[in-house]
Residue frames as a rotation matrix with the C-alpha (Angstrom) as fourth column:
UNK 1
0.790 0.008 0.613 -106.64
0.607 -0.151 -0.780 42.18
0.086 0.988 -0.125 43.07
UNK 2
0.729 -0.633 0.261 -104.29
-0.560 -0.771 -0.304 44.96
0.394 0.075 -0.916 44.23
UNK 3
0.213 -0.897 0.387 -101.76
-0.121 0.369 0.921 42.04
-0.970 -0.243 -0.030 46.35
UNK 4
0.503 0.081 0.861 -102.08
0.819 0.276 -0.504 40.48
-0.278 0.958 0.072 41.98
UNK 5
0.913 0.089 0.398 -100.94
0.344 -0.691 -0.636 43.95
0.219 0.717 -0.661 40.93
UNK 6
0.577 -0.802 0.155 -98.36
-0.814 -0.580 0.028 44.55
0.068 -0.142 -0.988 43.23
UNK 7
0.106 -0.850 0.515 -96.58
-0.084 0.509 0.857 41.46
-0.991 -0.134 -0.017 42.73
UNK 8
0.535 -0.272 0.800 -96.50
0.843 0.242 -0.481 41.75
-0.063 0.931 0.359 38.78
UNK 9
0.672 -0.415 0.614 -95.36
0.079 -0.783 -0.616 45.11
0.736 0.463 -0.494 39.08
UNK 10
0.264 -0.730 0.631 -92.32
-0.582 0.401 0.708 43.66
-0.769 -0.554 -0.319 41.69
UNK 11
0.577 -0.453 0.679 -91.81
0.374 0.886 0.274 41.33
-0.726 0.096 0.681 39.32
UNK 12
0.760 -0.131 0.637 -91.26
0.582 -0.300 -0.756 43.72
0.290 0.945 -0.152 36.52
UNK 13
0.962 -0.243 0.122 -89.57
-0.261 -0.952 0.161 45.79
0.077 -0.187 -0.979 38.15
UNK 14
0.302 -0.852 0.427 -86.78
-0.358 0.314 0.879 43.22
-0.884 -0.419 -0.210 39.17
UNK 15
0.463 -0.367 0.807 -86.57
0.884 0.259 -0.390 42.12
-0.066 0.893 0.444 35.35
UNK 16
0.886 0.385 0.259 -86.00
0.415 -0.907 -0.075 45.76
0.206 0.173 -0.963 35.02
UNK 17
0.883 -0.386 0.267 -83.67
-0.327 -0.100 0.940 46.01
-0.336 -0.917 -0.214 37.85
UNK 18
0.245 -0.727 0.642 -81.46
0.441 0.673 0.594 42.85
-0.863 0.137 0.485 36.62
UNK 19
0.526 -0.316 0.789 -81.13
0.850 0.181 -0.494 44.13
0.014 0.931 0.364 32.89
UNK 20
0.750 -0.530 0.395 -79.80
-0.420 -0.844 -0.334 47.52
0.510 0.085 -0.856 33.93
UNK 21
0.361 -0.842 0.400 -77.07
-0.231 0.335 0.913 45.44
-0.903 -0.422 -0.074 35.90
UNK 22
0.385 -0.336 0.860 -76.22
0.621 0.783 0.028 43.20
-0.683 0.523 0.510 33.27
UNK 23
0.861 0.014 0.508 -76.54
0.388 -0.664 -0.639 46.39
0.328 0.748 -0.577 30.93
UNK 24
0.734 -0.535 0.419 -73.20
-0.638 -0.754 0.155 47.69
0.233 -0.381 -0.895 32.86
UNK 25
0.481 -0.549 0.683 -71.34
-0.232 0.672 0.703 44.62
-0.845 -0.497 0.196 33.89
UNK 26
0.621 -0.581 -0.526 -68.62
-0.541 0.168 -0.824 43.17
0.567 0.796 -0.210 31.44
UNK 27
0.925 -0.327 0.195 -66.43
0.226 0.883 0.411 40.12
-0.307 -0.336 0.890 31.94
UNK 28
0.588 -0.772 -0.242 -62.62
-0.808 -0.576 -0.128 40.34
-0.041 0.270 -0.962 32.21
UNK 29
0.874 -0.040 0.485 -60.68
-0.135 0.938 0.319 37.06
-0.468 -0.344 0.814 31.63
UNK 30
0.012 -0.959 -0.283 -57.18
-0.896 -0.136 0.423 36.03
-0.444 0.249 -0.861 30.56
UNK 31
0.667 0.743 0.053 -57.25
-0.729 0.666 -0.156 32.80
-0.151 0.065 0.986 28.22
UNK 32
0.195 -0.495 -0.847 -54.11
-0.056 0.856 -0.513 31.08
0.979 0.147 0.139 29.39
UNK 33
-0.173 0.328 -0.929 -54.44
0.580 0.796 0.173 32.12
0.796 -0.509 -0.327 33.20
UNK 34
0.568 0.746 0.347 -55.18
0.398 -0.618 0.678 33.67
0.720 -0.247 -0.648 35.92
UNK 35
0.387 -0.720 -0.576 -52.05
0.558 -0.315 0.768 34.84
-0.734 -0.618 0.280 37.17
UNK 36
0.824 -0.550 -0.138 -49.45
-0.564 -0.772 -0.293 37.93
0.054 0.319 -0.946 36.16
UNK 37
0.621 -0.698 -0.357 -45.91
0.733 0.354 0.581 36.92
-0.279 -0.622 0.731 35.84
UNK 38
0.413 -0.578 -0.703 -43.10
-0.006 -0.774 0.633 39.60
-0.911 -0.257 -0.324 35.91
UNK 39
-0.554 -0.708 -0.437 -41.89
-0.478 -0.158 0.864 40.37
-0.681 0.688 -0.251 32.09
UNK 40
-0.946 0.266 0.186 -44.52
0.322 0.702 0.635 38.23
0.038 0.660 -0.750 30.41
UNK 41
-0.701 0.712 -0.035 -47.20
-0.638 -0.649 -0.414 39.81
-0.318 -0.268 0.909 28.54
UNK 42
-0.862 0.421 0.281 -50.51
0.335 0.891 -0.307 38.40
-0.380 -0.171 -0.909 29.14
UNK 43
-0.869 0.368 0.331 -53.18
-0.021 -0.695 0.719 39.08
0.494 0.618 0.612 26.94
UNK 44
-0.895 0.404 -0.188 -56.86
0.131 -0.164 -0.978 40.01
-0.426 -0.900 0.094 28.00
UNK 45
-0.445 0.825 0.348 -60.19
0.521 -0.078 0.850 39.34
0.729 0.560 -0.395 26.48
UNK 46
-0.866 0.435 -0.246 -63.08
-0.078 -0.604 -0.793 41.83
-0.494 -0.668 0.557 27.77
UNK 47
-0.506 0.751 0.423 -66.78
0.524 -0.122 0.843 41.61
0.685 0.649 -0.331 26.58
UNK 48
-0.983 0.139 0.122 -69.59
-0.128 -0.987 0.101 43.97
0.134 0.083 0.987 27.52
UNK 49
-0.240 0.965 0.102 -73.26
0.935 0.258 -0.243 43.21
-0.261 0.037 -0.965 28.46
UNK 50
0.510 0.751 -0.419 -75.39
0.544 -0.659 -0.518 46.04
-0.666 0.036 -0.745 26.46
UNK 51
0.828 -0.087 0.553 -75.11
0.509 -0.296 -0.808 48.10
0.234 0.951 -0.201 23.83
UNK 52
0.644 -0.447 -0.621 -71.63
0.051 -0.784 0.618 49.50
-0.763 -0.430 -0.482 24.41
UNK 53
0.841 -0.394 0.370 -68.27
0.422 0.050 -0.905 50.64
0.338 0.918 0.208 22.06
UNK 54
0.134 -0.950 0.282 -64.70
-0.394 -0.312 -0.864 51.29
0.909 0.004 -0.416 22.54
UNK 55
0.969 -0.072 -0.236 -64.33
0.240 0.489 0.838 49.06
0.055 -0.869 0.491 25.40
UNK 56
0.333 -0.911 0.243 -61.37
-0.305 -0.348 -0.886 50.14
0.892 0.221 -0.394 27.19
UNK 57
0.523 -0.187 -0.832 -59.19
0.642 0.728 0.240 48.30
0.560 -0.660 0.501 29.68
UNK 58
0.969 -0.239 0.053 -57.10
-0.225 -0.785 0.578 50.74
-0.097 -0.572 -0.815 32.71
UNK 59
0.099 -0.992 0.078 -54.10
-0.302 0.045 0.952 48.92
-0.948 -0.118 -0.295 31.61
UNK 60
-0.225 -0.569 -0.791 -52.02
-0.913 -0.160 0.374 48.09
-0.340 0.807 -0.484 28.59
UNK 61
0.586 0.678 0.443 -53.45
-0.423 0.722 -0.547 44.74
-0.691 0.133 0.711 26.59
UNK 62
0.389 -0.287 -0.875 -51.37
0.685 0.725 0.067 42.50
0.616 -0.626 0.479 26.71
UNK 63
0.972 0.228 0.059 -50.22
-0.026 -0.143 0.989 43.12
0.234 -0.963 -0.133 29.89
UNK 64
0.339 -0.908 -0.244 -46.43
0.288 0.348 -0.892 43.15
0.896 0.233 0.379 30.94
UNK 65
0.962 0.055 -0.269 -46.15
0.275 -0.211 0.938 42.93
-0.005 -0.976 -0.218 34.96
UNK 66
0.473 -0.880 0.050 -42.50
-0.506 -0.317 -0.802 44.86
0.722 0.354 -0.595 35.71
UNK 67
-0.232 -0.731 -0.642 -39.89
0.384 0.538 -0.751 43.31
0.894 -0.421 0.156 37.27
UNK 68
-0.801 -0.315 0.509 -39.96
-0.061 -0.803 -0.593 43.77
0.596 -0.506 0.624 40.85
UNK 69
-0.544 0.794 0.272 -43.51
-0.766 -0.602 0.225 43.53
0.343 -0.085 0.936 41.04
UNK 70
-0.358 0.182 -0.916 -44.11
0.021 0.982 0.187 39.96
0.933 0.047 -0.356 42.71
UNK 71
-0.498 0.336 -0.799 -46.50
0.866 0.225 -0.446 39.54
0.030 -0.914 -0.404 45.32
UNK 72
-0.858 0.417 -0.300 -48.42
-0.450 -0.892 0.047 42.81
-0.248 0.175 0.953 43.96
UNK 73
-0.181 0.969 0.169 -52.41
0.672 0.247 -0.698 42.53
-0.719 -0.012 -0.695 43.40
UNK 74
-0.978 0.132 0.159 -52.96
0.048 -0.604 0.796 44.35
0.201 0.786 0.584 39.42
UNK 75
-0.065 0.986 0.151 -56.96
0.273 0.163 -0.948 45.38
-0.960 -0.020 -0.280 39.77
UNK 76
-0.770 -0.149 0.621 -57.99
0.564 0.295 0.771 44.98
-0.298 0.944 -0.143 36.40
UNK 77
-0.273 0.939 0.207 -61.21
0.673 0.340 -0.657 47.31
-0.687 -0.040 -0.725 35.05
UNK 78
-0.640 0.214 0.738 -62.71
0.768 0.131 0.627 48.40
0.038 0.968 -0.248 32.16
UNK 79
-0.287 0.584 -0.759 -64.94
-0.430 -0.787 -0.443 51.62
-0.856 0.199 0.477 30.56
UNK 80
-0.817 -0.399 0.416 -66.73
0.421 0.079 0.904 52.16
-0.394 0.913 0.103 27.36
UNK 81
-0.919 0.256 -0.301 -68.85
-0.263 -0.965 -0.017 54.38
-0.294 0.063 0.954 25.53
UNK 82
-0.473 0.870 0.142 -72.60
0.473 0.386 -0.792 53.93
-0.743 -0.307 -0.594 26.05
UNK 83
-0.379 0.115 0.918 -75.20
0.896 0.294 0.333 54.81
-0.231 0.949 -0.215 23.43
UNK 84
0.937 0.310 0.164 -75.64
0.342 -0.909 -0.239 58.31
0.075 0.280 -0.957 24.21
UNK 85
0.440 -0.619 0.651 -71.94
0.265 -0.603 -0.753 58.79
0.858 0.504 -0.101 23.35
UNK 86
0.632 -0.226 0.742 -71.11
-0.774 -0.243 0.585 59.23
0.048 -0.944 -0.328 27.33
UNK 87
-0.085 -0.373 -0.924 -68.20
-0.230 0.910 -0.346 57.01
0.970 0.183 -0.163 28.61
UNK 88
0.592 0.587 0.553 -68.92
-0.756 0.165 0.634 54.90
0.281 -0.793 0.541 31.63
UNK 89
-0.477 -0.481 0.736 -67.42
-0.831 0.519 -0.199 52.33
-0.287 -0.707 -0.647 34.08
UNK 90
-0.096 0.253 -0.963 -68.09
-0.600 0.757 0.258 49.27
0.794 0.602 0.079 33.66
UNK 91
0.153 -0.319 0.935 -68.61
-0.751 0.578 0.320 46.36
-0.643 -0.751 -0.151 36.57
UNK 92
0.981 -0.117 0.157 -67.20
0.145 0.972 -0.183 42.96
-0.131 0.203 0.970 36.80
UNK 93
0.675 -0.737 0.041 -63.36
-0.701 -0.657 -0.276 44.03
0.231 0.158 -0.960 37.68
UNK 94
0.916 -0.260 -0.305 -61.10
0.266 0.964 -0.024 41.38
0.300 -0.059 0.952 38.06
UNK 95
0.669 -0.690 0.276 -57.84
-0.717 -0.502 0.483 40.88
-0.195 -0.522 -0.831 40.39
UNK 96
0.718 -0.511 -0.472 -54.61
0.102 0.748 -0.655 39.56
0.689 0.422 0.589 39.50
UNK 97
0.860 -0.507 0.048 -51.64
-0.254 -0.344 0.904 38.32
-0.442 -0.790 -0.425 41.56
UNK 98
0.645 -0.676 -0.357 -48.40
-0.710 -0.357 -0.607 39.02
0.283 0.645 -0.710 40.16
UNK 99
0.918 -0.385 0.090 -46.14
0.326 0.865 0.381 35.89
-0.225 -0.321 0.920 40.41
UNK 100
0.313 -0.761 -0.568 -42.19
-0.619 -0.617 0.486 35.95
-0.721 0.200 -0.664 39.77
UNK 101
0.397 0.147 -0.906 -41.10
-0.915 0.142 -0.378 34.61
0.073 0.979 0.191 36.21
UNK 102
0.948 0.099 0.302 -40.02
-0.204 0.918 0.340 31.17
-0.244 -0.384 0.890 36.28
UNK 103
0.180 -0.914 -0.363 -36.11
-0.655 -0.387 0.649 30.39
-0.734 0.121 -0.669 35.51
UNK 104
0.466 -0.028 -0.885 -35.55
-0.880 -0.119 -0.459 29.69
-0.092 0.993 -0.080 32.19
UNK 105
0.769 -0.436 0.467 -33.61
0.408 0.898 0.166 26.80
-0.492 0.063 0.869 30.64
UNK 106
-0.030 -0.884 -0.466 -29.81
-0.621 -0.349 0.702 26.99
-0.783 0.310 -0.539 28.97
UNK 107
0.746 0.045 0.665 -29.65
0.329 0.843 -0.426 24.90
-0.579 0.536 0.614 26.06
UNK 108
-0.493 -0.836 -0.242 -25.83
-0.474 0.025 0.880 24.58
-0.730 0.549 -0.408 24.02
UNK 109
-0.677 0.052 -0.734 -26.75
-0.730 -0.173 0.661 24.07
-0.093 0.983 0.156 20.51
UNK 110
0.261 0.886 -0.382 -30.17
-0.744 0.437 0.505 22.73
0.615 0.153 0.774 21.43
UNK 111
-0.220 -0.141 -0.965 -28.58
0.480 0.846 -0.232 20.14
0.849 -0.514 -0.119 24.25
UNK 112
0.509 0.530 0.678 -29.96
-0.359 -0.585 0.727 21.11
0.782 -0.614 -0.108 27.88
UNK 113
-0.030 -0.770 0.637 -28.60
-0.994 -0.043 -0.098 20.95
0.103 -0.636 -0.765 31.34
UNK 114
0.215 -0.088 0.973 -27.51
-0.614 0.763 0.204 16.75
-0.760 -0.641 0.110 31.85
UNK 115
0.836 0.137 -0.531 -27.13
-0.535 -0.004 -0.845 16.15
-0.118 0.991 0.070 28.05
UNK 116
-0.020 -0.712 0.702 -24.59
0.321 0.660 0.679 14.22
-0.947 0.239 0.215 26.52
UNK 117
0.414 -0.169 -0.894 -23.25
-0.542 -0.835 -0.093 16.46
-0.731 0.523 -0.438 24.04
UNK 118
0.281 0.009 0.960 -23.02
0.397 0.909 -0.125 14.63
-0.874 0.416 0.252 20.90
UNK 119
-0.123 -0.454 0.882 -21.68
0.943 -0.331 -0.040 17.68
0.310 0.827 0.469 18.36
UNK 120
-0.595 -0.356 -0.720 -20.08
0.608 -0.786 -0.113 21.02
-0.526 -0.506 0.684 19.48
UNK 121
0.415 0.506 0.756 -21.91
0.759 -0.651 0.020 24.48
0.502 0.565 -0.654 18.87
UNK 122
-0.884 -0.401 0.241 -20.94
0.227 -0.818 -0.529 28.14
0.409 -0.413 0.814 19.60
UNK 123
-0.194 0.694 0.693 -24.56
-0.320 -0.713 0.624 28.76
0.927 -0.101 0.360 20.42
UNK 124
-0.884 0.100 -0.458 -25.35
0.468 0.200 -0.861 29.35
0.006 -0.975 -0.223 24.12
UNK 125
-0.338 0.885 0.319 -29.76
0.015 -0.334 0.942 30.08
0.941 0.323 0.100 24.34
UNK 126
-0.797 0.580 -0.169 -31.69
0.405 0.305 -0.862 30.44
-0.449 -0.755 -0.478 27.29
UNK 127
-0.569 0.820 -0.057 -35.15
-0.811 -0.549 0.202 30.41
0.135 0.161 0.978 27.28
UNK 128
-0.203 0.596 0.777 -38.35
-0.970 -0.013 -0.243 28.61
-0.135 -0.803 0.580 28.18
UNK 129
-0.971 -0.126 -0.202 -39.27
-0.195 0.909 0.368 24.83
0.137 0.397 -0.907 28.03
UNK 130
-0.334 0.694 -0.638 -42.32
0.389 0.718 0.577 22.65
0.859 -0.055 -0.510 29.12
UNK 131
-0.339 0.299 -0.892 -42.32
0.935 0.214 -0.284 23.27
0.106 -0.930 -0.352 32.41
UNK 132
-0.945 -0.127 -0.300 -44.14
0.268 -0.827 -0.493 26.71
-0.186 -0.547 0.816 32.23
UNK 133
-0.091 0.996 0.005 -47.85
0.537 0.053 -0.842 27.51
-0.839 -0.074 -0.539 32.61
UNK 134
0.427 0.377 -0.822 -48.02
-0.423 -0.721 -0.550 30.03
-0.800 0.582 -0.148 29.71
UNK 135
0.947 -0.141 0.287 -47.36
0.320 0.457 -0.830 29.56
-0.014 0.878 0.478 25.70
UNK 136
0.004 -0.996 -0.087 -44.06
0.788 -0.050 0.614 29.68
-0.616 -0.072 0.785 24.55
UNK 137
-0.100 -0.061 0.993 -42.76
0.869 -0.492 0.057 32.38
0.485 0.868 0.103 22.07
UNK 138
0.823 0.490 0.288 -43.47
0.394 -0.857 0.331 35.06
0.409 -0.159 -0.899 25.20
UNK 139
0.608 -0.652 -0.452 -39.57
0.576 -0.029 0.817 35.21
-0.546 -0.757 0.358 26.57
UNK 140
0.920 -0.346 0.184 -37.34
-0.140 -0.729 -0.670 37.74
0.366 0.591 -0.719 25.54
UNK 141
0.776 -0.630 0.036 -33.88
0.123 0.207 0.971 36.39
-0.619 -0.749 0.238 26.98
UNK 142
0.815 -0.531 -0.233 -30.13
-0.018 0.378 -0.926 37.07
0.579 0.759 0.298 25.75
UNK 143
0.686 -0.614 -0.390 -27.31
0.710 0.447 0.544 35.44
-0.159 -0.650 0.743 27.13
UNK 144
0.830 -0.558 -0.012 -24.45
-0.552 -0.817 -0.169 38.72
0.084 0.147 -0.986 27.97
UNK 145
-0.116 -0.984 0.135 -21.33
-0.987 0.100 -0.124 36.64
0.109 -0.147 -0.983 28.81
UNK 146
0.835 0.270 -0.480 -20.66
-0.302 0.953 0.010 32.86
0.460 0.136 0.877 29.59
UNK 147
-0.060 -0.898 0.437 -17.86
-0.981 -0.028 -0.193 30.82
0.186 -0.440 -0.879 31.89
UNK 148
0.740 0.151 -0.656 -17.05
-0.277 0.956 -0.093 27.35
0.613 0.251 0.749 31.01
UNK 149
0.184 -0.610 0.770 -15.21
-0.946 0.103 0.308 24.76
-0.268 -0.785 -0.558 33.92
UNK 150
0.224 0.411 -0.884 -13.98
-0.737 0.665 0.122 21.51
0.638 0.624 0.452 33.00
UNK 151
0.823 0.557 0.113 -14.32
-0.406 0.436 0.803 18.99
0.398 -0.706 0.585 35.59
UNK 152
0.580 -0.813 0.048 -10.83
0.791 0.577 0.204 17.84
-0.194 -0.081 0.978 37.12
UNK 153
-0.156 -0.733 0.662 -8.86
0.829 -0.461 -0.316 21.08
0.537 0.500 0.680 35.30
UNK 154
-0.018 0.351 -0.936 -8.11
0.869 -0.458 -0.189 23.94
-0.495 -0.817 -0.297 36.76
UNK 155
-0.851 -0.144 -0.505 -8.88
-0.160 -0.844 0.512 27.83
-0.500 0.516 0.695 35.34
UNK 156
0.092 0.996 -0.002 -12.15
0.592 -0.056 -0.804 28.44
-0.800 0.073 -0.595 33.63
UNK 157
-0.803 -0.201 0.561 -13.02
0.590 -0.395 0.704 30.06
0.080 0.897 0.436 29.91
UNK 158
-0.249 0.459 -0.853 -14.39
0.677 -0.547 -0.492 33.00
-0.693 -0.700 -0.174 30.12
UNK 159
-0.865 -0.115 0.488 -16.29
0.448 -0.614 0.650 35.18
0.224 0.781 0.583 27.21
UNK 160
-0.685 0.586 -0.432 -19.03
-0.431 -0.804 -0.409 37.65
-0.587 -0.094 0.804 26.23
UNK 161
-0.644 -0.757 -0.110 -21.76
-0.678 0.498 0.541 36.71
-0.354 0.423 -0.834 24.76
UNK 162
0.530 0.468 0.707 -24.07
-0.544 0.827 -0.141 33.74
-0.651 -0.310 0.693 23.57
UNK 163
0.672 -0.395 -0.627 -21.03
-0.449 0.456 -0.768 32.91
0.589 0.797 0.129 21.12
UNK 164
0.647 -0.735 0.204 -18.22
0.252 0.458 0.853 30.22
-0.720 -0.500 0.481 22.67
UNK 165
0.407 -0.526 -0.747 -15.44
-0.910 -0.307 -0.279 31.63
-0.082 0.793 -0.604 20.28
UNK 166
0.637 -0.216 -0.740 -13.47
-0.429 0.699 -0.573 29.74
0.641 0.682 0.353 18.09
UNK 167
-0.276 -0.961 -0.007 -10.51
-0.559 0.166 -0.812 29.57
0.782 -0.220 -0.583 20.31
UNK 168
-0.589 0.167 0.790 -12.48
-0.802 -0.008 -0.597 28.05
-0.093 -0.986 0.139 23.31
UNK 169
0.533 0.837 -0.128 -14.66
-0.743 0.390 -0.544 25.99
-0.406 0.385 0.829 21.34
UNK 170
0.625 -0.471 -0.622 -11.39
-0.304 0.587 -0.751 24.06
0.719 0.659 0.223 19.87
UNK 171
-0.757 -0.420 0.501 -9.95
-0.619 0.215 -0.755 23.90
0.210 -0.882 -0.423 23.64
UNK 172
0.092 0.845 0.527 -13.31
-0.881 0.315 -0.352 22.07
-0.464 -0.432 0.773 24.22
UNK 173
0.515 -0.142 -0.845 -12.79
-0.649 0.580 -0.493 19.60
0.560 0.802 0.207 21.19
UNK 174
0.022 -0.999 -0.045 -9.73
-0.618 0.021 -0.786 18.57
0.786 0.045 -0.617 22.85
UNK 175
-0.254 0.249 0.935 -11.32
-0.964 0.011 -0.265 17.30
-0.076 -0.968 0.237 26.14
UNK 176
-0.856 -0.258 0.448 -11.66
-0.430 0.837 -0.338 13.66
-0.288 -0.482 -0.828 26.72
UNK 177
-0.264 0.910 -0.320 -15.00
-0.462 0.172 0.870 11.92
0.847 0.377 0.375 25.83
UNK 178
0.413 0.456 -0.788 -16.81
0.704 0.390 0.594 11.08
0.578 -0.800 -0.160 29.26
UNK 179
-0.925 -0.376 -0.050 -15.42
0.370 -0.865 -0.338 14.59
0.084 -0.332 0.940 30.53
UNK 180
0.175 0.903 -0.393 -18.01
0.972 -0.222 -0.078 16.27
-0.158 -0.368 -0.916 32.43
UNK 181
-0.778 -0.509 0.368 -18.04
0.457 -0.861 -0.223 20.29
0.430 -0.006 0.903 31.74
UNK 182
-0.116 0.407 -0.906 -20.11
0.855 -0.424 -0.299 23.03
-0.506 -0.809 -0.299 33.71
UNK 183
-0.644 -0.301 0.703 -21.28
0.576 -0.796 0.187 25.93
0.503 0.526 0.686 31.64
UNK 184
-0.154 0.537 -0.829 -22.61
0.650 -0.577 -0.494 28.99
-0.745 -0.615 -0.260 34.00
UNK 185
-0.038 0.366 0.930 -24.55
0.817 -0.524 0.240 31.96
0.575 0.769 -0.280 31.36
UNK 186
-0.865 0.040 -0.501 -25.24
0.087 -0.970 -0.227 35.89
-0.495 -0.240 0.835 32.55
UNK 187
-0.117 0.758 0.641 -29.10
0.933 -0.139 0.333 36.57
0.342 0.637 -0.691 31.01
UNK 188
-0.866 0.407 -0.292 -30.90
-0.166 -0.784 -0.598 39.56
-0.472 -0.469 0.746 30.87
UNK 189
-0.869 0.492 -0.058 -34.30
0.049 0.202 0.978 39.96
0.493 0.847 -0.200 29.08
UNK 190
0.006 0.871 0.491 -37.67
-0.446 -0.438 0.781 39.14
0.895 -0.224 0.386 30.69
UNK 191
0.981 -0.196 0.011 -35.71
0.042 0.264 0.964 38.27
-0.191 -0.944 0.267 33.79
UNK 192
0.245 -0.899 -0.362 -32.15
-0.451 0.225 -0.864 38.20
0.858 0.375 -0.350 34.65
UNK 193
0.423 -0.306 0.853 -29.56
-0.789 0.338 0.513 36.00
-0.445 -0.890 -0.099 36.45
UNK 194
-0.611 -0.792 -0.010 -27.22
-0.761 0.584 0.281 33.22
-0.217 0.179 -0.960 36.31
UNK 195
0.791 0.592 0.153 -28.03
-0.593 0.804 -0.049 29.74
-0.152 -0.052 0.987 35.06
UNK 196
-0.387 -0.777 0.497 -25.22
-0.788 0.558 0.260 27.00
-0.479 -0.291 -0.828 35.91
UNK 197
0.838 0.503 0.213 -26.01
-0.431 0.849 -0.307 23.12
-0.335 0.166 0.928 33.63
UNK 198
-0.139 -0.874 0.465 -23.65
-0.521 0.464 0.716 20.66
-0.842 -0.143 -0.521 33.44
UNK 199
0.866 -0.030 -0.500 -22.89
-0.391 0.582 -0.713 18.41
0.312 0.812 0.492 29.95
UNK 200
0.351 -0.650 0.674 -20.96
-0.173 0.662 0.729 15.52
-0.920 -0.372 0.120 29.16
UNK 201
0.110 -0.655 -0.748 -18.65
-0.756 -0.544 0.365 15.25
-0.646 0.525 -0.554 26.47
């Protein structure tokens, strides 16, 4: 009779045991992935097991890894205020590894690098396409300057910028059809650096 007692009151005890874990633990998760990337903020869902309020993360929600910061480990974890009004830690912390941002795309009035330009624009864009793991709409890019080469000619147009001015933009006109040109960009934004894409006329 007493082995009967002391395993029910083991057993209770480990129900016991588990719900005060569970009562403290909280899940941290990122629902597009499980990486950081320099300049792109990533948002963060958090939920709570047990009766808790004001759930607070140790970092900023979304997230925005700084430049620089590739090949860093972010530890991710969480408080929040328990029902006697007391705030507390939380388990269930979660590590990210900071990646560097991927390199954008140029696109001349919506043509991209290998295009066959088919009607001139002043606008020079950079920012993200397809090929990146996260949603779009998170890049912050603007294009400071621009230097256009045309294949065969020598000397090189050269402005500020994400406008091709007027005067450069009618020197383009002028170029051959089946002329290959080379436009190199200056970004800055949620990365910077050169992009270089070639069009055909």
């Amino acid at each position: 009779m007493k082995k009967i007692i002391f395993v029910g009151q083991l057993f209770f005890a480990t129900i016991a045991f588990c719900q005060e874990f569970n009562s403290k633990s909280a899940i941290i998760e990122t629902p597009e992935m499980q990486v950081f990337y320099e300049g792109i903020p990533i948002l963060l869902n958090v939920e709570a097991f047990g009766e808790y309020k004001d759930i607070q993360l140790n970092i900023p929600n979304p997230y925005t890894a700084p430049p620089g910061s590739a090949g860093s480990i972010v530890t991710v974890t969480c408080s929040a205020v328990n029902k006697k009004g007391k705030r507390v830690d939380l388990e269930g912390c979660r590590k990210f590894t900071v990646k560097k941002t991927p390199k954008p795309e140029l696109s001349w009035g919506g043509f991209t690098d290998g295009s066959t330009v088919r009607a001139f624009s002043q606008t020079l864009s950079v920012g993200y396409g397809d090929n990146v793991p996260f949603g779009k709409g998170k890049d912050n890019f603007t294009v400071v300057g621009y230097v256009i080469s045309v294949y065969g000619l020598k000397g090189t147009l050269e402005g500020e910028g994400s406008e091709i001015s007027e005067l450069h933009l009618e020197a383009l006109k002028a170029i051959s059809k089946g002329n290959k040109i080379t436009i190199q960009v200056k970004y800055s934004g949620s990365s910077n650096g050169l992009i270089t894409s070639m069009f055909e006329l």
